[in-house]
N, C-alpha and C positions, 0 to 999 in steps of 0.2 A: 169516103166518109165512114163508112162501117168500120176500115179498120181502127180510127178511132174514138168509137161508142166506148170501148172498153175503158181508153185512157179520161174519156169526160165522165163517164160515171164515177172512175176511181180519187177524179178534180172535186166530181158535187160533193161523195161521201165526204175527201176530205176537208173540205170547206166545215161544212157541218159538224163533223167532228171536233175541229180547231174553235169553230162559234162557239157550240155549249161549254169547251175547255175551259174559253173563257170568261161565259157567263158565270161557269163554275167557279172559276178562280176567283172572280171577283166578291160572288156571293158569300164565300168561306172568309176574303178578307172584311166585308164589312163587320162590323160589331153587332154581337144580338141586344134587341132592345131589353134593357133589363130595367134596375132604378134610375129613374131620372136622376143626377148630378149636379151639382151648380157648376157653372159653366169657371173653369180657370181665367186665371190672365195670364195674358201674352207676355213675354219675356221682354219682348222689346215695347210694349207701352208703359213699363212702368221706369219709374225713374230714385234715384238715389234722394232721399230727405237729410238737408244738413241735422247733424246732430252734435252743436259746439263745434260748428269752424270756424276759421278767422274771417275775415270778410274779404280778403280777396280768393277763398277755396270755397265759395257756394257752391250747392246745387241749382240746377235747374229744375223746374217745372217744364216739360213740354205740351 
């Protein structure tokens, strides 16, 4: 067992080193809170408004 103290401490460090990496990474990609925005729409909820079709090339409403 002693001979491998060395190699389980060199497991914890890297454990903990790889954790805060990625606390790190993540923290850097969220956004900073700045001005609040109105919220967009989504690409796929919106849908196409007839604008003078013939009546068989309507749109839908979904």
């Amino acid at each position: 067992m002693t001979v491998l103290k060395p190699f389980v401490m060199l497991a914890c460090v890297a454990f903990v080193v790889g954790f805060m990496g990625c606390l790190g990474a993540l923290k850097l990609a969220t956004p900073v809170s700045g001005p609040v925005q109105a919220p967009q729409q989504s690409w796929s909820s919106t849908t196409s408004i007839p604008t003078g079709a013939d009546d068989w090339n309507l749109g839908k409403r979904i």
